[in-house]
ZAMARGU-4260 file (C-alpha; in steps of 0.2 Angstrom, whole numbers, plus 5000, padded with zeros to 4 digits):
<rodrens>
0) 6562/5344/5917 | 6551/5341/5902 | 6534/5331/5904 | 6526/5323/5890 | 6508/5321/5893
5) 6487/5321/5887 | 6473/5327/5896 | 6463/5309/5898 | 6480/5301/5906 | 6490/5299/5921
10) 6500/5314/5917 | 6489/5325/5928 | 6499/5317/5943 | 6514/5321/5939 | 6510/5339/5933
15) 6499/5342/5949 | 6518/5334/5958 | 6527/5348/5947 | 6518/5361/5953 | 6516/5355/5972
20) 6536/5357/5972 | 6540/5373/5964 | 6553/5364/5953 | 6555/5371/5935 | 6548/5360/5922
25) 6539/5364/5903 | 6523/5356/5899 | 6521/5347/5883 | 6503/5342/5876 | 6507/5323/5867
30) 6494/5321/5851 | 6489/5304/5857 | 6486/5292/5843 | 6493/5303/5832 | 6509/5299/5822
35) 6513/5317/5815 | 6522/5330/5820 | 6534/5328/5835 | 6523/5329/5848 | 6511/5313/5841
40) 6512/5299/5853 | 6516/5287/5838 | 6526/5300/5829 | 6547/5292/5828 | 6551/5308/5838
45) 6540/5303/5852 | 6545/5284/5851 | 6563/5290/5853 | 6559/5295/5870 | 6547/5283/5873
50) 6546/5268/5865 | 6527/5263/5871 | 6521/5278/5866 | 6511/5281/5880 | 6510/5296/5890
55) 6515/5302/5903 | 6537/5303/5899 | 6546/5314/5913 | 6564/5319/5905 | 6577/5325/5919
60) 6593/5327/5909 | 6597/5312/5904 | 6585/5300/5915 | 6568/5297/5905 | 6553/5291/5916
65) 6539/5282/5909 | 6530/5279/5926 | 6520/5289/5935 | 6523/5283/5950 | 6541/5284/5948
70) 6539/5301/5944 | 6529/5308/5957 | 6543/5299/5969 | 6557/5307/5958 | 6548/5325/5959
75) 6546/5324/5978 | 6564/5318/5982 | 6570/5333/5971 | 6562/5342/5984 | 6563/5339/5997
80) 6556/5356/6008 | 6540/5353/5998 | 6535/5340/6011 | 6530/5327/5996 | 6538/5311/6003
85) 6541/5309/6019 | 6558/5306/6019 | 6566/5309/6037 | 6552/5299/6046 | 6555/5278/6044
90) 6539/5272/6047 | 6528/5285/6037 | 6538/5282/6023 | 6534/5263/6024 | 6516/5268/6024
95) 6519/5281/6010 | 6527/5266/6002 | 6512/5256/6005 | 6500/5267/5999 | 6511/5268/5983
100) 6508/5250/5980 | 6490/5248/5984 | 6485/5262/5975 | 6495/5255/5959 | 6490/5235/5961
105) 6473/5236/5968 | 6465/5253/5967 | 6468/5257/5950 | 6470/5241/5941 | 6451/5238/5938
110) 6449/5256/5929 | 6462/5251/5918 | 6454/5237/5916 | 6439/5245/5912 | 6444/5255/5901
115) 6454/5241/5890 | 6440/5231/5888 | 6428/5248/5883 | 6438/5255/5872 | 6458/5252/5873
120) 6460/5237/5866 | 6455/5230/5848 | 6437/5227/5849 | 6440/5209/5844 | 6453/5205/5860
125) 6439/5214/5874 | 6429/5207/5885 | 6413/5212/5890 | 6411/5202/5906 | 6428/5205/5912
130) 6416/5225/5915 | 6409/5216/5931 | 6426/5209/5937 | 6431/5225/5937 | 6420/5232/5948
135) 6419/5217/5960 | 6438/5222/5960 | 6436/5241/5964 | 6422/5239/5979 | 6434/5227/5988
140) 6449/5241/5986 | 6439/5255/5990 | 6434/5245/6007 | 6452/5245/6011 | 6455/5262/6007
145) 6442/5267/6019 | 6452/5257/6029 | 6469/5267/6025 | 6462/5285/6027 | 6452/5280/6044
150) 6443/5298/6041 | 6459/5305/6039 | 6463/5321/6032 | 6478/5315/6024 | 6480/5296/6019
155) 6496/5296/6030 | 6502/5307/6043 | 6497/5323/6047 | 6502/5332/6028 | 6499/5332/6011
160) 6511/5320/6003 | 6512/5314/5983 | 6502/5296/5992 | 6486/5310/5989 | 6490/5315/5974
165) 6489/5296/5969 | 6474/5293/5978 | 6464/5308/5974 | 6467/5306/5955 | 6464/5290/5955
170) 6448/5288/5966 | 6445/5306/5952 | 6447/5292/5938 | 6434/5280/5944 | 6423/5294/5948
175) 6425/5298/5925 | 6422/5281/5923 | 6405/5278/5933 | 6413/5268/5947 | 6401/5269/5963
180) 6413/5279/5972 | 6409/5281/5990 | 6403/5300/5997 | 6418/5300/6008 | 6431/5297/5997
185) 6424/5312/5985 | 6425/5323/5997 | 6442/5317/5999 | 6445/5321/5982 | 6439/5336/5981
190) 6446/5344/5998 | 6464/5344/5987 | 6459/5345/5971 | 6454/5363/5979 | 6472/5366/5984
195) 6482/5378/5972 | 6494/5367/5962 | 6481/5355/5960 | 6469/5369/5951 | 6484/5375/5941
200) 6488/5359/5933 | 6470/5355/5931 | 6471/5372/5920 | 6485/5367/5910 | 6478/5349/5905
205) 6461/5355/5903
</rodrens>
C-alpha cells in the first residue's frame, strides 16, 4: 500500500491505522499546494491519482481511497488480528459504526469549518461569523461525546479500535485550532497518542 499524505491533514489517521496493523505500506510526503514535481498536490501526476488534490489518497493495487475514513476501515479489515474493527461482535460493530459517523458529521465538521472560513477558502467567499457557529457546533458535539465515552477507556468496548484513532485525532484537531476542549477528553487523547504506533507516525508526519 502507498499513502499519500501532509503533516497538517487527515493523513495522520490513516498512518497511525498503518502502523497499529503491521501491514506493509510506504509513506509519501504530498507538497501541498504545490504543482511541481510528482509529489505536488496540484501536480498532473498527483491529480491522476487524485483528482481533488487533496490528501490524504491510500492506493492498494488498483483500489485508490480518498477518505479517511474509508481508509482506516480498509486498513483494519485487512487485518484483522490487529483488533481495529470489531468485526466478530454485531453490536460493537454497530457502535463502531456509530462512532464513525458522528465523529465525521458532528465532531469534525465545525473544524473544517473553521478552518475554511480562516484560511481555506478565497478570502472573498469566508465568513467571519460563521467562527461562532462553529463553536456553538463543537460544544454541543463534545457534550455528546462525553456522552459516548461514559469515562471509558476506550470509546467502545473494552480495546483499542480505529473509532479512537478517529476520535483522538480529531478531538487533537480542535485542541490546533483553539477549540475549548474539555480536560477529560485530553487526557483521552493523550493516553493513546502515547501508544507506540501512534508516536511512530507522529515521527514520520512531523
Amino acid at each position: 500500500m502507498k499513502l499519500y499524505g501532509f503533516s497538517q491533514s487527515r493523513s495522520f489517521r490513516a498512518l497511525w491505522a498503518l502502523e497499529e496493523s503491521g501491514l506493509d505500506y510506504e509513506y509519501i510526503a504530498v507538497n501541498f499546494g504545490s504543482e511541481e514535481g510528482p509529489h505536488g498536490s496540484k501536480s498532473p501526476e498527483y491529480m491522476a491519482i487524485n483528482p481533488q488534490g487533496k490528501v490524504p489518497t491510500l492506493v492498494d493495487g488498483s483500489l485508490t481511497l480518498t477518505e479517511s475514513g474509508a481508509m482506516l476501515n480498509h486498513i483494519a479489515r485487512k487485518a484483522p488480528d490487529s483488533g481495529l474493527i470489531p468485526a466478530h461482535n454485531e453490536n460493537l460493530l454497530a457502535r463502531y459504526d456509530e462512532i464513525f459517523f458522528f465523529v465525521l458529521s458532528d465532531l469534525e465538521q465545525p473544524l473544517w469549518t473553521n478552518g475554511k472560513h480562516r484560511f481555506a477558502l478565497p478570502e472573498e467567499q469566508r465568513v467571519p461569523q460563521m467562527l461562532e457557529t462553529a463553536n456553538w457546533e463543537f460544544a454541543k458535539a463534545q457534550k455528546a461525546l462525553h456522552h459516548h465515552l461514559e469515562g471509558r477507556e476506550f470509546i467502545i468496548g473494552d480495546s483499542f479500535t480505529a473509532a479512537d484513532i478517529l476520535v483522538a485525532h480529531t478531538i487533537n484537531w480542535a485542541n490546533r485550532f483553539n477549540f475549548e476542549v474539555d480536560p477529560e477528553l485530553i487526557a483521552y487523547r493523550d493516553s493513546h497518542f502515547q501508544r507506540p504506533a501512534a508516536q511512530k507516525a507522529l515521527a514520520i508526519v512531523s
